[in-house]
N, C-alpha and C positions, 0 to 999 in steps of 0.2 A: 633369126638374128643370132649374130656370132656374141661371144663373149669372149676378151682376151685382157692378158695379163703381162706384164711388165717382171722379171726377177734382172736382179744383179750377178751376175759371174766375175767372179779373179780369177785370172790365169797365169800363170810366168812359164818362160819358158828358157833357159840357158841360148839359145839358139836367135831368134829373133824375135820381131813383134808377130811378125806374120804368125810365126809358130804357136806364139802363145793364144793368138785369136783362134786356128782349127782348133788346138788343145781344148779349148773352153769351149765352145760350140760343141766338141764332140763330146763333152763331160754334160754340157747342159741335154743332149739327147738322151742320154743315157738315163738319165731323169725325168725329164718333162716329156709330154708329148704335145703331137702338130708344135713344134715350133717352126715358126716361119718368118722371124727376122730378127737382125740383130743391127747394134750401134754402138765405136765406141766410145764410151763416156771420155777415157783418161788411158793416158800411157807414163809409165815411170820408169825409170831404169835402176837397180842394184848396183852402186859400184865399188869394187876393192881393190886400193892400191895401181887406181887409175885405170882399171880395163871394167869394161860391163861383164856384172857374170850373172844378171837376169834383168830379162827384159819381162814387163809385167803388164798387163791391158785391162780396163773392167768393161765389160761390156754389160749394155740395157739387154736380156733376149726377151723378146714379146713370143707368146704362144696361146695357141686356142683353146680355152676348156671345153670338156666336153658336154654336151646338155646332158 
């Protein structure tokens, strides 16, 4: 039987949302191990003087402990 776990990621990213979701996936790898899915919670945007200058994502990543 598997065991898995649920963490929280923020990510932004100057560029898009897209960007900031690999950014954070690739920062949560770098970390955890077996991850194997993610979802995301919320998106929000940074703005100044009327243009976006970060886009920001939180994603749920769920990954597998090890026995």
């Amino acid at each position: 039987m598997s065991v898995a776990r649920v963490t929280e990621i923020i990510a932004a990213s100057p560029k898009s949302f897209d960007d900031a979701i690999h950014l954070g996936i690739a920062r949560a790898n770098k970390t955890l191990q077996n991850v194997k899915s993610a979802w995301i919670e919320d998106q929000k945007v940074d703005i100044e003087d009327g243009k976006i200058t970060q886009y920001r994502v939180a994603l749920k990543v769920t990954f597998v402990l090890k026995d």
